[in-house]
C-alpha positions in Angstrom: 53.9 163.8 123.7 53.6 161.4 126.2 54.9 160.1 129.6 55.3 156.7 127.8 57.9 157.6 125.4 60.3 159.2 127.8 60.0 156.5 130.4 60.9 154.0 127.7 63.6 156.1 126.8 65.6 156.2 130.2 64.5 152.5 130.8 66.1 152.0 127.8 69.2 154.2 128.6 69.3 152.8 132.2 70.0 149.1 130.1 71.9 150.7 128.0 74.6 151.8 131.0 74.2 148.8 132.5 75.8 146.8 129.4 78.5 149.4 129.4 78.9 149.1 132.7 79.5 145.7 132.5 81.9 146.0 129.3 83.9 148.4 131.7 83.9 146.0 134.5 85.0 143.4 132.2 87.9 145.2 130.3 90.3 143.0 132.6 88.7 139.5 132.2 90.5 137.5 129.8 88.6 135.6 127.5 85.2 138.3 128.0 83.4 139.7 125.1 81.9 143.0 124.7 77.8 143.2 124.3 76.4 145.9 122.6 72.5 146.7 123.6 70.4 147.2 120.3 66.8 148.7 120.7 63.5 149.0 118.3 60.8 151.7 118.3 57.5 150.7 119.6 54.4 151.9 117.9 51.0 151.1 119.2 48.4 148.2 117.4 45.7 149.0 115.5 42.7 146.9 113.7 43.4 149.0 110.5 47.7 148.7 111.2 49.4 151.8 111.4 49.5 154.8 109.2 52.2 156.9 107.9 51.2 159.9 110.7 51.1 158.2 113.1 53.5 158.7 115.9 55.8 156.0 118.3 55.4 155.6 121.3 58.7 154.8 122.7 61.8 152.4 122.7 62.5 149.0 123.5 65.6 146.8 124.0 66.0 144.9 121.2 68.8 142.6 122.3 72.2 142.4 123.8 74.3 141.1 120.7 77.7 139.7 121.8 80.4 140.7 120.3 82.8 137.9 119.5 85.6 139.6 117.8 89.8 138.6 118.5 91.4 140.0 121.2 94.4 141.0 121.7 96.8 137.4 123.0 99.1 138.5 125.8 102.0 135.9 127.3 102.3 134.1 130.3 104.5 132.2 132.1 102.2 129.3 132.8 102.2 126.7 129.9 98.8 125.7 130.6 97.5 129.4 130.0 96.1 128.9 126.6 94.8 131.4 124.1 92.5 130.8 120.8 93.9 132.8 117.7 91.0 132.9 115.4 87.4 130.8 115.7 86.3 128.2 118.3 85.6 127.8 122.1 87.0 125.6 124.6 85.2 123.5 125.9 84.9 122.9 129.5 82.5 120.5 131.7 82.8 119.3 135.4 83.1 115.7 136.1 81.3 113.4 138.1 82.7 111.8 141.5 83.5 108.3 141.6 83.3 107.4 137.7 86.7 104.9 137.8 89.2 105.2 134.9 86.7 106.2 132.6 85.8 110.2 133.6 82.3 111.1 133.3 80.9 114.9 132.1 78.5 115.8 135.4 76.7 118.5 133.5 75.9 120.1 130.2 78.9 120.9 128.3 80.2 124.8 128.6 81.8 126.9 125.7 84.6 129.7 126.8 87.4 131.8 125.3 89.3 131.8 128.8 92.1 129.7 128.7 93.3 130.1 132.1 93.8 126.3 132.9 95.9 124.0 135.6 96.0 120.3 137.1 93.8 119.5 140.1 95.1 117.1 142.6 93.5 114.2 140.2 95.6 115.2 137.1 92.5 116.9 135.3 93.4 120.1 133.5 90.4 122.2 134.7 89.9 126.2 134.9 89.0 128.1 137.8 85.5 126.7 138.0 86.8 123.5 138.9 85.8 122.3 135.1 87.7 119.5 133.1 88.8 121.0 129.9 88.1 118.5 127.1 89.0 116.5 124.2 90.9 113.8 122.5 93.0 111.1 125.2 95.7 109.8 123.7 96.5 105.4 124.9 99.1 104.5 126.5 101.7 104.6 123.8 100.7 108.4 123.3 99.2 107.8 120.3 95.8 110.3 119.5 92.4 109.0 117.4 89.6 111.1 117.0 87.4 109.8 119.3 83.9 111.3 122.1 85.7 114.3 124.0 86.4 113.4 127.4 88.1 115.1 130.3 92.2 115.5 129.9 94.1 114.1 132.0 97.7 114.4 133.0 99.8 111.4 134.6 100.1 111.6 138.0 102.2 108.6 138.2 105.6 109.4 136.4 106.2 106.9 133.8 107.8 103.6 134.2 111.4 102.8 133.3 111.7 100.5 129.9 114.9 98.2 129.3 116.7 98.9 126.4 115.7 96.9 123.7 117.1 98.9 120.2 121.2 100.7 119.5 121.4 102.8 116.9 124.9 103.0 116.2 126.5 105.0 113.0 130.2 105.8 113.1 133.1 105.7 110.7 136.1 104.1 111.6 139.7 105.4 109.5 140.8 103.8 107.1 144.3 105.1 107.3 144.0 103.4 111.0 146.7 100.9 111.8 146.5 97.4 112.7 146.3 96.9 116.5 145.2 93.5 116.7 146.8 91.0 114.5 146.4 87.9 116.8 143.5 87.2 118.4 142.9 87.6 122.3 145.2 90.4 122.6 142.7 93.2 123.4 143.1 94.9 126.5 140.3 97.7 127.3 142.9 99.4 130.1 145.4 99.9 127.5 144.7 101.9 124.4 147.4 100.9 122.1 145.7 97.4 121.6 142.2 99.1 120.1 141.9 102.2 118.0 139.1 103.8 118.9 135.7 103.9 121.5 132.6 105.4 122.4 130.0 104.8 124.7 126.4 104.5 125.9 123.7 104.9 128.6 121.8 101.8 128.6 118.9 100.6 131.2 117.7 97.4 132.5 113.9 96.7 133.6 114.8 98.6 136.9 115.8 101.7 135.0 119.1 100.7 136.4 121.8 102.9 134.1 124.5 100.4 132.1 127.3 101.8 130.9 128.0 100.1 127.7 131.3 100.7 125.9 132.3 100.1 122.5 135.9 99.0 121.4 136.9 99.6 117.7 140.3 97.2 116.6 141.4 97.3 113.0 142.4 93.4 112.5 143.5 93.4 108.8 142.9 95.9 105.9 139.3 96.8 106.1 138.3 94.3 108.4 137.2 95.5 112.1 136.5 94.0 115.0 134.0 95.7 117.7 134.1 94.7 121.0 131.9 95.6 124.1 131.3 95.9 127.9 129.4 96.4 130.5 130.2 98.0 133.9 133.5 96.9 132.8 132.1 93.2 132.2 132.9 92.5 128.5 129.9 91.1 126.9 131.6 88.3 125.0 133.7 85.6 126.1 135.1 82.6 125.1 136.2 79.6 127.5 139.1 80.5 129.0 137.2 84.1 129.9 139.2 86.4 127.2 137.2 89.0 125.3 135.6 88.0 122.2 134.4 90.6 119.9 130.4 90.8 119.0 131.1 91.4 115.7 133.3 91.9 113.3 132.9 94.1 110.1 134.6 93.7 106.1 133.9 96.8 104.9 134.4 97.1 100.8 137.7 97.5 99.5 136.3 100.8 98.2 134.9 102.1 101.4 131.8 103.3 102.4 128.8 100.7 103.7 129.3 97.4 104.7 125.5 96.3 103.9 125.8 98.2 100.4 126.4 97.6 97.0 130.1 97.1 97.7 130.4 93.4 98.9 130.8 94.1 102.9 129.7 91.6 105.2 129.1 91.7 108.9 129.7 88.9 111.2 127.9 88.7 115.1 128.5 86.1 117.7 126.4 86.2 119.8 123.0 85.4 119.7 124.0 82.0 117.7 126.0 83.9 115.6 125.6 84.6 111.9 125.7 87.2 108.8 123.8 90.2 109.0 122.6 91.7 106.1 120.5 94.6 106.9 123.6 95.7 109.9 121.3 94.3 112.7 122.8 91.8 115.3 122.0 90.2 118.3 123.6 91.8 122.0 122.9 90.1 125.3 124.0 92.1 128.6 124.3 90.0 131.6 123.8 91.3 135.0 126.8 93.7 135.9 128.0 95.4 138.9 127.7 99.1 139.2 130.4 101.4 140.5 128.1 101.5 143.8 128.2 97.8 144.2 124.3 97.6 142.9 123.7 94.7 140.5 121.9 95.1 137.5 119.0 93.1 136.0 120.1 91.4 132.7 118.9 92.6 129.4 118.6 90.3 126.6 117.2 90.4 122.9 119.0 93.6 122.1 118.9 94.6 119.1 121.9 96.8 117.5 122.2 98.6 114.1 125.9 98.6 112.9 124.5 99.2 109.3 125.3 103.0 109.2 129.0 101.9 109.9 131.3 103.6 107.4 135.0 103.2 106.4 136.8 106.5 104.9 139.8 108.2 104.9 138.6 110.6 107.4 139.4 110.9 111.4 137.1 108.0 113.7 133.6 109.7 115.1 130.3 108.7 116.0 127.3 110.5 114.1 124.4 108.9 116.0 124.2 107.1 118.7 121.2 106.4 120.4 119.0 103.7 122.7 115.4 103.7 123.4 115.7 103.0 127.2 115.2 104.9 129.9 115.1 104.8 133.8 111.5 105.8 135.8 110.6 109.5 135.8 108.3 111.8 137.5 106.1 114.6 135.6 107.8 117.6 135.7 106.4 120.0 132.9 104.1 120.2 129.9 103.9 121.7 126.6 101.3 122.2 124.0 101.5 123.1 120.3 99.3 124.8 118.2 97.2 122.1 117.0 96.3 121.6 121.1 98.2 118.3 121.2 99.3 118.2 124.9 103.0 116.5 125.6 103.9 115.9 129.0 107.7 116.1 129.9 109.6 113.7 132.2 112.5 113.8 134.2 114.1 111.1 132.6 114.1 113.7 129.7 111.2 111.6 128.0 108.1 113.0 126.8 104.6 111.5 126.0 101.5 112.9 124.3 98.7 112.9 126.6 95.6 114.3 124.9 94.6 116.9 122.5 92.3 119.9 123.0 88.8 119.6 120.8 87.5 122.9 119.6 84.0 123.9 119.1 82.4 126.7 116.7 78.7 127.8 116.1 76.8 128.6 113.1 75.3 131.6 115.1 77.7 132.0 118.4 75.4 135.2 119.0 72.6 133.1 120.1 75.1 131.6 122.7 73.6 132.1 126.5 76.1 133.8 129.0 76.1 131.5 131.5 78.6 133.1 133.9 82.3 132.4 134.8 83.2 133.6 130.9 81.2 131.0 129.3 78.6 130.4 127.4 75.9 127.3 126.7 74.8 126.2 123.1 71.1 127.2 122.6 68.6 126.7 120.0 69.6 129.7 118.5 73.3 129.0 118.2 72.9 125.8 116.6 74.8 122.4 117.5 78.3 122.7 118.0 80.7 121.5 114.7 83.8 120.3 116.9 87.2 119.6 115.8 90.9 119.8 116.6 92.6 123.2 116.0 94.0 124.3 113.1 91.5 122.0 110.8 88.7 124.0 109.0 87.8 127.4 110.3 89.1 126.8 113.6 92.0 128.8 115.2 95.8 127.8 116.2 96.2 127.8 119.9 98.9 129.4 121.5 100.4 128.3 125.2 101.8 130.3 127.4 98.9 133.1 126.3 96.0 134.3 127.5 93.4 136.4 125.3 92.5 140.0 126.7 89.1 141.1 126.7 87.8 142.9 123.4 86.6 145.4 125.1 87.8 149.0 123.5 87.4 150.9 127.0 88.1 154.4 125.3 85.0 153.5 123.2 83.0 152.3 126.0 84.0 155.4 128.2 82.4 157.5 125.0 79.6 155.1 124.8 78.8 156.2 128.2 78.7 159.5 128.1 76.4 159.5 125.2 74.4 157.1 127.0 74.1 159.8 130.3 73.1 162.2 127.8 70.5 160.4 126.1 69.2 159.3 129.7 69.2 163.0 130.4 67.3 164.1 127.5 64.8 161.8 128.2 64.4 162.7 131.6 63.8 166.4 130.1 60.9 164.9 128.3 59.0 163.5 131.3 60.1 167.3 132.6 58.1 169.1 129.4 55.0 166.6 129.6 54.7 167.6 133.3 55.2 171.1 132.6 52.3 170.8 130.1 50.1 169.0 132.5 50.4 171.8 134.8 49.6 174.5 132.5 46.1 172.7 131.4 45.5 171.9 135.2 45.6 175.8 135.7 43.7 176.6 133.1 40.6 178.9 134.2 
């Protein structure tokens, strides 16, 4: 017995508590993995090798082998806290100054399981290192393509308002309804007795200026309806003289139902240059209106409205749909992401746009990943190229916002691992002890 084996031994337990120590220290950091420190023996060369006798001469570190196994997901309030439920990394780079519209990476590309993330004063969703988080950015209509990862990016602008340019309108009217307008002009919006029924919508010029829109239902003759509208209280249709005209009028069948069916309806418009629809589409043209606070709106023409889901039964009046793809302007005022990492930003116009999608990355050997601080890691010769890819697709994992993962640290174990380790340290210590106790004896040998 030698020195050499019991200094290798507590050099070897001295690593061996510092891992631990760090898994300890670590128990808290979301996103950190565990390492485990693996050793080897060492025996000494020889021209001839080495023979069955003969005896080591100590221990080694081997490696540190990470260990990248699930941890536990805990919630969060903050919907940009984002946890990984099965394979993959996030990946993370910073971005260079002055690059326009177009982002650039500054920097080798960084792999991390910490999804602690939030918006710098740019819009970039970046973690506490000040790194972009990266992947798909969806064009300005929201739409997402597979495409070179690139920095995410929330608006910063709000989103414009957009004139209405589409009514969706389905409603049945009663057929047991009486007549309320046998001759024509006699419609008076202020007085209910000359219409049957009414409903309303929210529509928006190029300012995002609102538009109240109202719809008039009259029953005319058996099965034959007219439908009036206006504006701010500005009906919509006119004729000389300046009395309410309807903008359409609908024959539903004799036998009920659909007007644009099987059943011989027909609907009539007029405006637009008036016609027949046969698909339930007509023209609408609003002209500018005052508001109740004496604002004037913009006009908005080349409306299109769907009256083809009109029905006639013998059931009560009501609206089933109604609905306009307008909207006024609106500031950013929340986010959400699913689990496939597709990132929707929420207005306060109550609209909502996908922005971008998070790309995931997995290794063919994520133990020969480098630690490179700040819970990441960088891709190496060792680990292999990255395989990237959205989440859910393949083997990677589903995310889950509003999560973070814990640490996989199992601190009872480590707390264990450590005392074993102090005891190992120990016993080699107690070797050194013996060899120097031996020592002396031969040096006071006579």
């Amino acid at each position: 017995m030698g020195f050499q084996q019991g200094l290798s031994g507590l050099n070897a337990s001295s690593k061996n508590l510092d891992v631990i120590g760090n898994n300890v220290a670590n128990a808290s950091t979301y996103g950190a993995k565990a390492a485990r420190a693996e050793f080897a023996d060492i025996y000494a060369a020889a021209m001839n090798g080495t023979g069955a006798s003969n005896i080591g001469i100590g221990v080694k570190l081997a490696t540190v082998a990470q260990q990248f196994t699930q941890g536990n997901i805990t919630p969060t309030e903050n919907p940009l806290d984002i946890a990984i439920n099965g394979e993959g990394f996030f990946q993370v780079a910073g971005i260079r100054s002055g690059t326009g519209a177009t982002p650039q990476i500054d920097g080798a590309v960084m792999y991390t399981r910490n999804g602690q993330f939030k918006v710098n004063r740019e819009g970039y969703v970046v973690n506490n290192q000040g790194q972009a988080l990266l992947g798909y950015v969806a064009d300005a209509n929201g739409v997402i393509s597979p495409q070179q990862a690139q920095p995410i990016r929330l608006p910063t602008a709000g989103i414009n308002p957009q004139a209405t340019s589409r009514v969706e309108l389905e409603f049945n009217v009663d057929s047991r309804a009486g007549i309320t307008g046998p001759t024509a002009n006699n419609i008076n919006f202020n007085d209910p007795t000359t219409y049957n029924n009414a409903t309303s919508v929210t529509m928006y010029d190029a300012l995002g200026q609102d538009v109240a829109v109202t719809y008039y239902f009259q029953k005319t003759a058996d099965n034959t309806w007219n439908v009036y509208a206006t504006a701010n209280g500005t009906p919509l249709n006119v004729n000389g003289a300046g009395d309410p005209q309807p903008v359409a009028t609908i024959n539903f069948p004799a036998t009920g139902g659909n007007p644009t069916g099987a059943g011989g309806g027909t609907i009539q418009y007029y405006m637009g240059g008036g016609g027949t629809s046969t698909n339930g589409r007509i023209p609408l043209d609003i002209p500018a209106t005052t508001r109740p606070d004496g604002s004037t709106t913009q006009p908005i023409t080349g409306i299109e409205m769907n009256l083809g889901g009109a029905t006639q039964y013998g059931t009560a009046f009501g609206v089933t749909s109604l609905s306009q793809n307008g909207y006024t302007a609106g500031q950013l005022v929340g986010v959400t992401i699913d689990d496939k990492g597709v990132i929707v930003a929420r207005f306060s116009n109550g609209q909502s746009r996908a922005t971008g999608q998070v790309e995931l990355a997995t290794f063919r050997n994520p133990q020969g990943l480098q630690p490179a601080g700040g819970n990441a890691w960088i891709a190496t010769h060792a680990s292999g190229d990255p395989a990237r890819s959205v989440p859910g697709s393949g083997n990677m994992g589903l995310l889950q916002s509003g999560a973070l993962e814990d640490s996989n640290v199992d601190l009872t174990a480590e707390l264990v691992n450590m005392i074993t380790a102090q005891r190992n340290y120990q016993a080699n210590a107690q070797t050194i002890r013996t060899q120097d106790q031996v020592l002396q004896t031969l040096v006071n040998l006579r």
